[in-house]
N, C-alpha and C positions, 0 to 999 in steps of 0.2 A: 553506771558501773560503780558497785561500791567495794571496798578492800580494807581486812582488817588485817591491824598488826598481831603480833605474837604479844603486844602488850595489852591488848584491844583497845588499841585506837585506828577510826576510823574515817575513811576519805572515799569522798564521794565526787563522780564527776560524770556531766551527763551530756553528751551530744545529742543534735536533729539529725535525723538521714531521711532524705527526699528520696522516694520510690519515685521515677518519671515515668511516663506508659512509652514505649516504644509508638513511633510513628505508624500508621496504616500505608502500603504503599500500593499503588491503584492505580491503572490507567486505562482509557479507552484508545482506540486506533481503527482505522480503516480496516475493516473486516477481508473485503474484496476488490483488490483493483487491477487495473491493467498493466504488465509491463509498460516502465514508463514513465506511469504516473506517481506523482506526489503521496508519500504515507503520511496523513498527520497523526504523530500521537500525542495525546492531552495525558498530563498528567493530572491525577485525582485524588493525589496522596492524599493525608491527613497528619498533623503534627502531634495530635493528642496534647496541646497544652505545651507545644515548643515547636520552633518556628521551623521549617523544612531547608538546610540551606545547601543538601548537596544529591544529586541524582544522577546512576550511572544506569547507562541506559544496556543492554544488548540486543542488535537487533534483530541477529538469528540468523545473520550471512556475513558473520566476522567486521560487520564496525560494530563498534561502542559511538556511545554522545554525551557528554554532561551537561547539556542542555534540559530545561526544564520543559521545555513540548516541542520534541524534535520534529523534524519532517526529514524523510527520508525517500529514497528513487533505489526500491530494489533493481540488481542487475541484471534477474533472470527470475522466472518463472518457477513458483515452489511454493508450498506452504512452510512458514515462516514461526515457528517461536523467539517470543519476545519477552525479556525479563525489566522487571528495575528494579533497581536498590534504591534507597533513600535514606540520608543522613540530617536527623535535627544537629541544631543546634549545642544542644545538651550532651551531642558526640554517639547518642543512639542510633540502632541501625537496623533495617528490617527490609525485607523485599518478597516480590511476588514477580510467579512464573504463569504468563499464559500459555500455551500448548497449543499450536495450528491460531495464533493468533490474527497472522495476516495470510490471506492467500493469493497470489501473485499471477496473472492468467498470460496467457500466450496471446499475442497479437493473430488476427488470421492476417492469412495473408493472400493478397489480391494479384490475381496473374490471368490471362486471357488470351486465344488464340481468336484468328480470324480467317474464314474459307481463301480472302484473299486479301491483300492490300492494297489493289486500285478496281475504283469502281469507273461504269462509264455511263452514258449519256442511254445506250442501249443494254444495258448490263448493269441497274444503278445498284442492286442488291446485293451484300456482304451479310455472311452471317457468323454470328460470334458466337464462341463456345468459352465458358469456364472453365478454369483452372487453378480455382483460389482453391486455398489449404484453410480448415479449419471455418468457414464461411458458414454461415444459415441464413444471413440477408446480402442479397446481392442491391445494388443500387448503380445502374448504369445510366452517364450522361454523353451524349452521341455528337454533341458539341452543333445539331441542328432543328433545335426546339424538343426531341424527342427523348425521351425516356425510358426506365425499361426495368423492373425487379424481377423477369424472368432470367433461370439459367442459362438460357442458349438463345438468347432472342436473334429472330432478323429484322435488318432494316435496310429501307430504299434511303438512297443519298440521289439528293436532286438536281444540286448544285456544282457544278466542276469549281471544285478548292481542296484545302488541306483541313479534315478534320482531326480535333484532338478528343479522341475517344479518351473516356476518365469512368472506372469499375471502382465503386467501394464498396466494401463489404464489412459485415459485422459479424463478429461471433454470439454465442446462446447466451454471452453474459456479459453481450455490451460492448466488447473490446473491437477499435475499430483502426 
């Protein structure tokens, strides 16, 4: 800057000013998980030359986090946008919005009827019908060596006791 008088004399004075880059703000996360389960999201930011020291997270069903690689447990089934902000050092500040970043699946669910509830010595045969919601693998254990990934299987009971029949199922995208 320089400045002259009305007599012309002249004063001179000269400041630095540092241009800093705004930080990069970035992250990855679980694409696809099950009600439930654990979301990890990593952050990926970048400081550009100044050190990253503050991230506010949204995670697209009303929490926030200021943690730097949160995990989070959605509490229902949705597809999810997730943002974050991040703040250097330097008091700079930038953020980035992913759009359907997490998508959140429905559990199926395992439910099962049976023609009858006692077998007999002349009569050993009970047969089970499904009734899972949301199921494309069924996986049944008959609690007497036997098994069964059929819908509606029958089975012979040999033995006079108490068996604990146990149906699990999965859905098309794993969720179980």
């Amino acid at each position: 800057l320089s400045t002259t008088s009305d007599r012309g004399c002249i004063n001179e004075d000269g400041k630095t000013i540092t241009i800093i880059d705004l930080p990069t703000a970035s992250f990855a996360a679980d694409t696809t998980v099950c009600l439930g389960d654990d979301v990890i999201l990593s952050d990926l930011s970048v400081g550009n030359g100044s050190t990253i020291i503050e991230w506010e997270w949204d995670l697209g069903d009303g929490t926030a986090s200021n943690v730097q690689h949160p995990t989070h447990t959605y509490p229902y089934a949705y597809i999810f946008d997730v943002s974050l902000s991040v703040t250097s050092e330097a008091g700079c500040k930038n953020d980035t919005l992913i759009p359907a970043a997490v998508e959140v699946f429905s559990l199926p669910i395992a439910d099962f009827g049976v023609s009858t509830l006692y077998a007999s010595e002349l009569n050993p045969e009970i047969s089970f019908y499904n009734l899972s919601e949301g199921a494309t693998v069924l996986d049944w254990d008959f609690d007497n060596g036997q098994t069964s990934t059929e819908s509606n299987p029958v089975v012979n009971f040999e033995y006079v006791r108490a068996y604990n029949i146990q149906l699990s199922v999965l859905n098309d995208v794993g969720c179980e």
